[in-house]
PyMOL Python script that loads the backbone (N, CA, C, O; Angstrom):
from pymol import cmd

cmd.read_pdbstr("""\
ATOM      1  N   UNK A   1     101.404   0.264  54.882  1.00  0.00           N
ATOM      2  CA  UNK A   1     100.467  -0.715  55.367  1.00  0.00           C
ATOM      3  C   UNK A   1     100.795  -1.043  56.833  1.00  0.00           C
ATOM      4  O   UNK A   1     101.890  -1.459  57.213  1.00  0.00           O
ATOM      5  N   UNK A   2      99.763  -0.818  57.589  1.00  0.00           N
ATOM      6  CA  UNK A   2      99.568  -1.425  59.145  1.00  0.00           C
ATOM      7  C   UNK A   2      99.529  -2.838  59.801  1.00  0.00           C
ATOM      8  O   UNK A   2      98.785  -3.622  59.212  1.00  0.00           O
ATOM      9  N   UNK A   3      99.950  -3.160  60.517  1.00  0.00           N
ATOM     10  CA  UNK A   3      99.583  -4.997  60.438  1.00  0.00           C
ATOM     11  C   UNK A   3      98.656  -4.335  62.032  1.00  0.00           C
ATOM     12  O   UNK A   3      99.108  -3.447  62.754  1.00  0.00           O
ATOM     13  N   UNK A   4      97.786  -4.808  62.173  1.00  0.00           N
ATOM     14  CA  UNK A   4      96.846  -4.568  63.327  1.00  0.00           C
ATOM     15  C   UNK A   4      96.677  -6.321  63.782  1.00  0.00           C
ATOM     16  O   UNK A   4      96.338  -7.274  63.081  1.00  0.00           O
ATOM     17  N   UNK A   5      97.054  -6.262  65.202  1.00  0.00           N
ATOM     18  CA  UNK A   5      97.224  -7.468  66.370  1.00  0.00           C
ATOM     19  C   UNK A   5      95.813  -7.712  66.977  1.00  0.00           C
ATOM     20  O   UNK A   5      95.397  -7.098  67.961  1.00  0.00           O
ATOM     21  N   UNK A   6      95.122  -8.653  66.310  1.00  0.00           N
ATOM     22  CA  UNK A   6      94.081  -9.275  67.184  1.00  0.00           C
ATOM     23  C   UNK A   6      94.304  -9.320  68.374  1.00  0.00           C
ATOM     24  O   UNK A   6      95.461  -9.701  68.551  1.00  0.00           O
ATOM     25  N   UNK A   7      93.748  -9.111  69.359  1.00  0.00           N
ATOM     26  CA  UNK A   7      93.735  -9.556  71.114  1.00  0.00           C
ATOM     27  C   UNK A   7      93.802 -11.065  71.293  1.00  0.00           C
ATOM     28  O   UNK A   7      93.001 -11.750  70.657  1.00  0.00           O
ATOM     29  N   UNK A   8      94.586 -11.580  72.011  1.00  0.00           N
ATOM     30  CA  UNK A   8      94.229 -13.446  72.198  1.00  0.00           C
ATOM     31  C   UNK A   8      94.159 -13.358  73.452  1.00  0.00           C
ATOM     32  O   UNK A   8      94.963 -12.895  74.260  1.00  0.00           O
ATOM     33  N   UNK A   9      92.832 -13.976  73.631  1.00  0.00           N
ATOM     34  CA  UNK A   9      92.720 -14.493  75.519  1.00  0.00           C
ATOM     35  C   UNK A   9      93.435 -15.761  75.581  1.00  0.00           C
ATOM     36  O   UNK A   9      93.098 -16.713  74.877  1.00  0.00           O
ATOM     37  N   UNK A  10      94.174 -15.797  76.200  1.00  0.00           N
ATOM     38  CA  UNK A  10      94.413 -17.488  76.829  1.00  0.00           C
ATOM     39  C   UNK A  10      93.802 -17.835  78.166  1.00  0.00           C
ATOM     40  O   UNK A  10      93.635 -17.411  79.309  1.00  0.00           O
ATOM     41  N   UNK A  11      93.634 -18.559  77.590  1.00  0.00           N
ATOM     42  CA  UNK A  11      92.534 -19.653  79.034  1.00  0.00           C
ATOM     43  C   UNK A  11      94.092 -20.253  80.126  1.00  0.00           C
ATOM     44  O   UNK A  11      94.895 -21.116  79.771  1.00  0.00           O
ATOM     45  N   UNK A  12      94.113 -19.650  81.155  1.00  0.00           N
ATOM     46  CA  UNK A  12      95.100 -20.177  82.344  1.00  0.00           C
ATOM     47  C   UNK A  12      94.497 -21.761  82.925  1.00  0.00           C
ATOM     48  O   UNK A  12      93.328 -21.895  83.288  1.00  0.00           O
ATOM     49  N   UNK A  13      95.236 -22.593  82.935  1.00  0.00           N
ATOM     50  CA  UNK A  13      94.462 -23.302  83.506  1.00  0.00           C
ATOM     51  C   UNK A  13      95.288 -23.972  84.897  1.00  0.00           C
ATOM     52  O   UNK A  13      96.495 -24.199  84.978  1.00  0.00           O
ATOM     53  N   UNK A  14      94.395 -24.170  85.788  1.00  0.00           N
ATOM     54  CA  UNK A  14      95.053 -24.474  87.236  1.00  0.00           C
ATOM     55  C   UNK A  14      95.796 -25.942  87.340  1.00  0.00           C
ATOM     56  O   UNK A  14      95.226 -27.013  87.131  1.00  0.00           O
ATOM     57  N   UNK A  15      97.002 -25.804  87.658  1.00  0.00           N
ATOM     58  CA  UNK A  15      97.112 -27.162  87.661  1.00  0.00           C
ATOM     59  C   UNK A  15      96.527 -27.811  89.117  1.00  0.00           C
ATOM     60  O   UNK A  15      96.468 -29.040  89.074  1.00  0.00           O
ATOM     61  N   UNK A  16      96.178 -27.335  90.130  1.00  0.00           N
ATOM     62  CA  UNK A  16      95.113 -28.044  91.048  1.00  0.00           C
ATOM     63  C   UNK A  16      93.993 -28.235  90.922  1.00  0.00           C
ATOM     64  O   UNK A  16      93.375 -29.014  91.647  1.00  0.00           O
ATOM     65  N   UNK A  17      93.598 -27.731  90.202  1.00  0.00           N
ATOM     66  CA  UNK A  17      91.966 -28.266  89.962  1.00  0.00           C
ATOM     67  C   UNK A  17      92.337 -29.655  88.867  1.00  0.00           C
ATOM     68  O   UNK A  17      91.891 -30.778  89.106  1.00  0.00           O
ATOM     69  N   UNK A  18      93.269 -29.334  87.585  1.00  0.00           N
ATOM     70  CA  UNK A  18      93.714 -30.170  86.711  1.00  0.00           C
ATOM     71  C   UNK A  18      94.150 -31.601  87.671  1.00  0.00           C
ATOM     72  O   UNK A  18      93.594 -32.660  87.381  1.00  0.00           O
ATOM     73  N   UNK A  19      94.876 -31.575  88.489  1.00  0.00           N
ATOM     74  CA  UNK A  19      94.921 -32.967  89.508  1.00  0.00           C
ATOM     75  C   UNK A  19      93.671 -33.557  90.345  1.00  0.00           C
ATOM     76  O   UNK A  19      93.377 -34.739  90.524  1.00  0.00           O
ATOM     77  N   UNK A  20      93.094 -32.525  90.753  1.00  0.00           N
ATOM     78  CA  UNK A  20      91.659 -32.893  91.229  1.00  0.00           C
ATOM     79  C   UNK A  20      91.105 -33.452  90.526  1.00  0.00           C
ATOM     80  O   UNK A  20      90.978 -34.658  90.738  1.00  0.00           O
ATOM     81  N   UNK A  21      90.431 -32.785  89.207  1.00  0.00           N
ATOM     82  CA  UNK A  21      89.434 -33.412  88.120  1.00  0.00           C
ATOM     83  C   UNK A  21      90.522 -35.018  87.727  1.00  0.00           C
ATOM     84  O   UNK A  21      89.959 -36.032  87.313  1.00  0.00           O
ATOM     85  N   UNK A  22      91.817 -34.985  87.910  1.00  0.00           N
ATOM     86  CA  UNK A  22      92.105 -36.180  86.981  1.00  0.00           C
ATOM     87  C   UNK A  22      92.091 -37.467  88.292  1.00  0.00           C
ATOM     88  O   UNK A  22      91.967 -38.631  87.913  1.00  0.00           O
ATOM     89  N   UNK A  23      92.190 -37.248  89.440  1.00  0.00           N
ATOM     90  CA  UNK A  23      92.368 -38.260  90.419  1.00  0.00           C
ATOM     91  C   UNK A  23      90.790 -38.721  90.985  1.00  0.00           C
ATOM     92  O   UNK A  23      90.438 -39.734  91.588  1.00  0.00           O
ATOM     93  N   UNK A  24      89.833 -37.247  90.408  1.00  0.00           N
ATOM     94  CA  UNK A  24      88.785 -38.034  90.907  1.00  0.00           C
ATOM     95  C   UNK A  24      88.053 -39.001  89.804  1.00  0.00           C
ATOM     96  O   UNK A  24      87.156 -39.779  90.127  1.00  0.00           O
ATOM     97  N   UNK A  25      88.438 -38.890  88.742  1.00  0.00           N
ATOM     98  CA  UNK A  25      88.438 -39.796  87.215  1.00  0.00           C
ATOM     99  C   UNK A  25      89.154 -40.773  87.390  1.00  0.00           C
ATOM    100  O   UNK A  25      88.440 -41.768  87.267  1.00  0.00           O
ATOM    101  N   UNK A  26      90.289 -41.081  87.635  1.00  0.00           N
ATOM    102  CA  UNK A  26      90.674 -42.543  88.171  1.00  0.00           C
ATOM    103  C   UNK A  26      90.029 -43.232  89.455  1.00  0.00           C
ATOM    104  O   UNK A  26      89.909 -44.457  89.494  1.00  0.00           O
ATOM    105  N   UNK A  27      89.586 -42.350  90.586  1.00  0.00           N
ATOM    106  CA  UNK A  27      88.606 -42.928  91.884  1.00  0.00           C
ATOM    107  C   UNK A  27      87.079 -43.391  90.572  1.00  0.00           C
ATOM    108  O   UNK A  27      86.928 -44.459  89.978  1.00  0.00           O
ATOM    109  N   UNK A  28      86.541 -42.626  90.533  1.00  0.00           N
ATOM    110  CA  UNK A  28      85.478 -43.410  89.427  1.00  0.00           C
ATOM    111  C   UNK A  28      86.120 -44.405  88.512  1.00  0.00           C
ATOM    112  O   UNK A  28      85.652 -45.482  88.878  1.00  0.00           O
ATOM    113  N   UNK A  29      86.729 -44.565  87.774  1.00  0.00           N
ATOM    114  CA  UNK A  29      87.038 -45.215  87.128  1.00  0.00           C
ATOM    115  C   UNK A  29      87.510 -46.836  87.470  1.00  0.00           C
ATOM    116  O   UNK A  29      87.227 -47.918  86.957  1.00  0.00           O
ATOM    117  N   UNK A  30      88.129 -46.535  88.282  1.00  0.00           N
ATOM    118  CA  UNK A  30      89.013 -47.741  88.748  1.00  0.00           C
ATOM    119  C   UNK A  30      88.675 -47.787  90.476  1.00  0.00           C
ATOM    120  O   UNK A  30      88.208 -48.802  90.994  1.00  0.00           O
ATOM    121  N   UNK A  31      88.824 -47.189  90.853  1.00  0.00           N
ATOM    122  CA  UNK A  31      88.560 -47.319  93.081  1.00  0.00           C
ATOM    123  C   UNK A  31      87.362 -48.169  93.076  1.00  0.00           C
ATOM    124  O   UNK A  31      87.090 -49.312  93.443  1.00  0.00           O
ATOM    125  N   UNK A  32      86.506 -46.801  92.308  1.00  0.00           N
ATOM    126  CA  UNK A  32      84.614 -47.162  92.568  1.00  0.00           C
ATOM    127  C   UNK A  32      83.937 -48.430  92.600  1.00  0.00           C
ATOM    128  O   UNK A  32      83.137 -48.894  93.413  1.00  0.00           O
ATOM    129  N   UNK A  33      84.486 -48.941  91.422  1.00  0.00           N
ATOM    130  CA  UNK A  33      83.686 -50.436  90.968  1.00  0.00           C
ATOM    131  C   UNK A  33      85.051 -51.103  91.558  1.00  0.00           C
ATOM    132  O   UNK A  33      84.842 -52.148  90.942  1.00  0.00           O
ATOM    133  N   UNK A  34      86.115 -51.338  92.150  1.00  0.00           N
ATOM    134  CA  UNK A  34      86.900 -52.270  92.618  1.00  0.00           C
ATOM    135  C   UNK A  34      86.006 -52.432  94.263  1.00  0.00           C
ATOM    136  O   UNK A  34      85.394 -53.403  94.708  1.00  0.00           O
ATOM    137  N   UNK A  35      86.210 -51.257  94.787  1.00  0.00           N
ATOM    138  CA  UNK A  35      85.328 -51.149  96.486  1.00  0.00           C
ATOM    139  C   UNK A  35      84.398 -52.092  96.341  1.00  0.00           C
ATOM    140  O   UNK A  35      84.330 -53.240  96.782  1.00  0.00           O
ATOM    141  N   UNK A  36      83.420 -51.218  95.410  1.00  0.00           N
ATOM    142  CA  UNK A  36      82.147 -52.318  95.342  1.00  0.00           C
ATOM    143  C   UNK A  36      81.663 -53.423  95.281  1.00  0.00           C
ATOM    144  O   UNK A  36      80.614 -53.947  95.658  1.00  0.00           O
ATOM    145  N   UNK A  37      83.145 -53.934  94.411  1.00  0.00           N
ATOM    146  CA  UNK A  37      82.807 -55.542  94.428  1.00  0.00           C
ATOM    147  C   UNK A  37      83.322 -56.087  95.581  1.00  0.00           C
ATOM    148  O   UNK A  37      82.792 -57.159  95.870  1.00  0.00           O
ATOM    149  N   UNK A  38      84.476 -55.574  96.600  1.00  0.00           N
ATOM    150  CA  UNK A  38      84.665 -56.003  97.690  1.00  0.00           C
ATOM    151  C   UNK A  38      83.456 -55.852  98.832  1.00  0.00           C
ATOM    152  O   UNK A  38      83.043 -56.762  99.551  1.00  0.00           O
ATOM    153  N   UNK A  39      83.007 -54.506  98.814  1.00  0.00           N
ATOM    154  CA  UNK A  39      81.981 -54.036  99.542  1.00  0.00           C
ATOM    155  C   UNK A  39      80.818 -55.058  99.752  1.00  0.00           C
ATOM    156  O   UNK A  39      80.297 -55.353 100.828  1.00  0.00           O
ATOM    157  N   UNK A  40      80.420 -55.693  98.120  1.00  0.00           N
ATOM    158  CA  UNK A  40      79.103 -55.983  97.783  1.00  0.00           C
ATOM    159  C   UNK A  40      78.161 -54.972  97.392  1.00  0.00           C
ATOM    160  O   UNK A  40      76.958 -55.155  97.579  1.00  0.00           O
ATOM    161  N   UNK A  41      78.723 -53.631  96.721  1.00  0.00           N
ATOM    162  CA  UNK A  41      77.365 -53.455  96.808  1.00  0.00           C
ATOM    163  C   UNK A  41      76.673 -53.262  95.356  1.00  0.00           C
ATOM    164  O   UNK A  41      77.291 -53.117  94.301  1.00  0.00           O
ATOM    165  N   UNK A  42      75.657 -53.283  95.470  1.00  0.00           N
ATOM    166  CA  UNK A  42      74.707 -53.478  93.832  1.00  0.00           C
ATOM    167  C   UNK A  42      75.315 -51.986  92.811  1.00  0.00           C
ATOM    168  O   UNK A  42      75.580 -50.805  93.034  1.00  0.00           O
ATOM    169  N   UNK A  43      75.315 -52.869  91.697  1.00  0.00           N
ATOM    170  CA  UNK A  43      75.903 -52.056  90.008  1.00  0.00           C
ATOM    171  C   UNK A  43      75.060 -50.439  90.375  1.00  0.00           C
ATOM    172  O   UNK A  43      75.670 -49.390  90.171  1.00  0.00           O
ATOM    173  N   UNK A  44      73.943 -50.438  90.802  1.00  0.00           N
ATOM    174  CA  UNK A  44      73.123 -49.496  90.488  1.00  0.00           C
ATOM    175  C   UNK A  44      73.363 -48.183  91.247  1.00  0.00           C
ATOM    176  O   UNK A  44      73.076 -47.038  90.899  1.00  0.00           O
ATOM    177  N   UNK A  45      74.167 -48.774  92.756  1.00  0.00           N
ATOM    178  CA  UNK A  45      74.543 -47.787  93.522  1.00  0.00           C
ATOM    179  C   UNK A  45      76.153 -47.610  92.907  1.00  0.00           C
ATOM    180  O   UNK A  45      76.365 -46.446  92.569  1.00  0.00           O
ATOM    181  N   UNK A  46      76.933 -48.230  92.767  1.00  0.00           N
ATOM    182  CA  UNK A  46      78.186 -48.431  91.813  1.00  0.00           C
ATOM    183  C   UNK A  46      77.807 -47.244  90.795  1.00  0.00           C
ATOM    184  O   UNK A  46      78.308 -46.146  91.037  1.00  0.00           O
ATOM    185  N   UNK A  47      76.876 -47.386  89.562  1.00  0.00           N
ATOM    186  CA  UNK A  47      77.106 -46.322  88.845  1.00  0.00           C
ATOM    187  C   UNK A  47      76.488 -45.181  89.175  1.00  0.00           C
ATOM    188  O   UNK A  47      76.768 -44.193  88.496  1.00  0.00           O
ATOM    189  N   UNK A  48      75.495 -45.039  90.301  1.00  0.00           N
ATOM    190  CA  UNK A  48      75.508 -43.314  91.006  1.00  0.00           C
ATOM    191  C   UNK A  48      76.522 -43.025  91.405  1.00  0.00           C
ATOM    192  O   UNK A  48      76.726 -41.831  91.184  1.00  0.00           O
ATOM    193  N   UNK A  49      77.437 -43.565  91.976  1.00  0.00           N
ATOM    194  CA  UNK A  49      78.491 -43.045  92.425  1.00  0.00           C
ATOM    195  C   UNK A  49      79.654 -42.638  91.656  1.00  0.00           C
ATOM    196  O   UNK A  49      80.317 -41.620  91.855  1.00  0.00           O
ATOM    197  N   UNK A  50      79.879 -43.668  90.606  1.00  0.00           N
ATOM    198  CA  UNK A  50      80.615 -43.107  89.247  1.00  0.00           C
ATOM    199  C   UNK A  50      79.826 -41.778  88.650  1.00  0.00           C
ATOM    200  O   UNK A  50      80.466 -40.896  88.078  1.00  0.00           O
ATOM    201  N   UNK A  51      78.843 -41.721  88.768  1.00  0.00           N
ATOM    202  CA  UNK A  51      78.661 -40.837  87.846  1.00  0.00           C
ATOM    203  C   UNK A  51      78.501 -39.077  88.609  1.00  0.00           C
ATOM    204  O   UNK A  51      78.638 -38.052  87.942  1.00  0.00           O
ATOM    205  N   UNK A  52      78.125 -39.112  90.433  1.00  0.00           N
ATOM    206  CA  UNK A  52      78.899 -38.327  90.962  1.00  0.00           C
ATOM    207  C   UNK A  52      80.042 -37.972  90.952  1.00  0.00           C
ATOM    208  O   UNK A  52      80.479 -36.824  90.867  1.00  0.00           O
ATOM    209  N   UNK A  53      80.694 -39.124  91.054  1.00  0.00           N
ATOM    210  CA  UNK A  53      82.304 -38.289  91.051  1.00  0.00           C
ATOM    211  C   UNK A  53      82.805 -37.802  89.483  1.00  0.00           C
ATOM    212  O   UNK A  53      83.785 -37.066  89.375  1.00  0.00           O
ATOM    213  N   UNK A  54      82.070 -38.263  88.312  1.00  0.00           N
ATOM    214  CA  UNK A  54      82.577 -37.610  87.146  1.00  0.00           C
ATOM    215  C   UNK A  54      81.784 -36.054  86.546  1.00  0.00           C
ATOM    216  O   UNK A  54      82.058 -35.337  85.583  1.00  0.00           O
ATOM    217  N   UNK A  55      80.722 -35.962  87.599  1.00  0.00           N
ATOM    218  CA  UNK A  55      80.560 -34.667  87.795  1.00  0.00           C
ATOM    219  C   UNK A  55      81.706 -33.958  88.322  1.00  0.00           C
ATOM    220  O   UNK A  55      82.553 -33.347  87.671  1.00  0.00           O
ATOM    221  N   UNK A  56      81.610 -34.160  90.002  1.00  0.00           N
ATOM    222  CA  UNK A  56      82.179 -33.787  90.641  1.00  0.00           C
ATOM    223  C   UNK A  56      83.672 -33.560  89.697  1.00  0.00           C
ATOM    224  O   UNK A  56      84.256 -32.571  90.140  1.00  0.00           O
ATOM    225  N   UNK A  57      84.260 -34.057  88.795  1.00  0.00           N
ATOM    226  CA  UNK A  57      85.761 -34.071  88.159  1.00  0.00           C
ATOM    227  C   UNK A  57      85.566 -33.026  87.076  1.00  0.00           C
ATOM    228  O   UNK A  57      86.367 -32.156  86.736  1.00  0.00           O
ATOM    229  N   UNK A  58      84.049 -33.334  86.478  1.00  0.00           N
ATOM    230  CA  UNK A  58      83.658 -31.759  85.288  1.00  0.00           C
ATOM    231  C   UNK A  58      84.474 -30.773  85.898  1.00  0.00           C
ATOM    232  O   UNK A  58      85.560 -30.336  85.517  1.00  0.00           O
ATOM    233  N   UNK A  59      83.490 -30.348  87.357  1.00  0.00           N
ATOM    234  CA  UNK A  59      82.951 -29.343  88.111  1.00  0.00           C
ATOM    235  C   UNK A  59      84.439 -28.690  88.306  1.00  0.00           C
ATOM    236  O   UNK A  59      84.760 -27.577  87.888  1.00  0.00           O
ATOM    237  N   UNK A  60      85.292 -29.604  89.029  1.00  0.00           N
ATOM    238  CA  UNK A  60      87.035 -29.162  89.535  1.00  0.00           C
ATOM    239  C   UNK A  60      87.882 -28.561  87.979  1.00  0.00           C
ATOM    240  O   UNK A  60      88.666 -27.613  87.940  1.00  0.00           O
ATOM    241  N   UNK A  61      87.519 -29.281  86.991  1.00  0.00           N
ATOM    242  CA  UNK A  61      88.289 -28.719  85.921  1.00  0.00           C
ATOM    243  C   UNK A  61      88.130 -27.700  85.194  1.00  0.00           C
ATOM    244  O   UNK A  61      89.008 -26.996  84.695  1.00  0.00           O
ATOM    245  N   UNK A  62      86.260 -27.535  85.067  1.00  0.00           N
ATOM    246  CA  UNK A  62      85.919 -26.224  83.932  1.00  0.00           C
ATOM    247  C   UNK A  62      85.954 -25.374  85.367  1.00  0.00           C
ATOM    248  O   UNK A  62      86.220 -24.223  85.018  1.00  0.00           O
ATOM    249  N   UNK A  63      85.848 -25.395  86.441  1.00  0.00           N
ATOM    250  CA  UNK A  63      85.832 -24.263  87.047  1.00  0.00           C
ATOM    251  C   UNK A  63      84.296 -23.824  87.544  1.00  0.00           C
ATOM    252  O   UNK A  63      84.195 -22.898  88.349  1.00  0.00           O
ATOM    253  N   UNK A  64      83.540 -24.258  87.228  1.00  0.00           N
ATOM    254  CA  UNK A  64      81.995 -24.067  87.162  1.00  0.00           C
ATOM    255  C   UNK A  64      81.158 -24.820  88.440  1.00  0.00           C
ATOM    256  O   UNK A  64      81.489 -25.922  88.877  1.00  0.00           O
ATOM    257  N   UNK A  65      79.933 -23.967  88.997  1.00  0.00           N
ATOM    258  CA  UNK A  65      79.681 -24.531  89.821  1.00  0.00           C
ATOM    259  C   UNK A  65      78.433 -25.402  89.301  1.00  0.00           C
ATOM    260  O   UNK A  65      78.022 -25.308  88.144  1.00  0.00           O
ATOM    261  N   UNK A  66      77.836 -26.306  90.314  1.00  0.00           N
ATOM    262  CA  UNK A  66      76.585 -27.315  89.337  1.00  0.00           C
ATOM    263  C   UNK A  66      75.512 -26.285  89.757  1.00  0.00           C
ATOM    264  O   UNK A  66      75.203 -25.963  90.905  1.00  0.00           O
ATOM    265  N   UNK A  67      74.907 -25.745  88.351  1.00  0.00           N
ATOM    266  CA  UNK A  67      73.584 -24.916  89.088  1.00  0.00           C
ATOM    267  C   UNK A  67      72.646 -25.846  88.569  1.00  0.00           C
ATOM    268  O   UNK A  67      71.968 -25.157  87.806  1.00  0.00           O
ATOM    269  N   UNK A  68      72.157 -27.142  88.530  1.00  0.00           N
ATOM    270  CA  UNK A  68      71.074 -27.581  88.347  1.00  0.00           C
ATOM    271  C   UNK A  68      70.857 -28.490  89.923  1.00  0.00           C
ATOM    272  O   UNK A  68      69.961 -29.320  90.072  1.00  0.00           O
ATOM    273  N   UNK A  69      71.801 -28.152  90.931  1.00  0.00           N
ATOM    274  CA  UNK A  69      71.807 -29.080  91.820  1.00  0.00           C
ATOM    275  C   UNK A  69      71.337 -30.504  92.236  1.00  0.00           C
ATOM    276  O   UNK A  69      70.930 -30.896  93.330  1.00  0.00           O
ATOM    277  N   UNK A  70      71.509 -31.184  91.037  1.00  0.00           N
ATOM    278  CA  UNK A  70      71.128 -32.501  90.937  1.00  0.00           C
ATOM    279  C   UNK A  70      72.827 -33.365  90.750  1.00  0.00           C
ATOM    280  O   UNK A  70      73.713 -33.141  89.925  1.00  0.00           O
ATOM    281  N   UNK A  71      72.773 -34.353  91.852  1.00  0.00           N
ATOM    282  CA  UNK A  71      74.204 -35.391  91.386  1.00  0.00           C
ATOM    283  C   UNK A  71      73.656 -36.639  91.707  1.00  0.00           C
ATOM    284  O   UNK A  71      74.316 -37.665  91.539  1.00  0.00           O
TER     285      UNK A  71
END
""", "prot")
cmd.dss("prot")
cmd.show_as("cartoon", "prot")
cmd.util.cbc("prot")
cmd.orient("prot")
């Protein structure tokens, strides 16, 4: 009897993009809405901007570029 070895891909993953995606998740998270309330400026521009940069943090980690070009 043969034992036959499946192939395994492993996924490499960068640890610079991995610091990118995680520092721009704490800037949204915590920077964004702290600025703002110093700034003044309205919730509505506050969460476009959170929600750019948690693209922008997808984008650095899977590796992928945005093809719907909308942020």
């Amino acid at each position: 009897m043969s034992q036959q070895s499946a192939p395994t891909e492993i996924k490499k993953t960068d640890n610079g993009s991995l610091l990118l995606g995680t520092g721009l998740v704490v800037a949204s998270m915590i920077l964004v809405p702290a600025l703002a309330v110093r700034l003044g400026l309205g919730a509505s521009l506050t969460g476009a901007l959170r929600i750019a940069l948690m693209k922008a943090s997808s984008r650095a980690v899977s590796g992928t570029p945005d093809i719907s070009k909308a942020a």
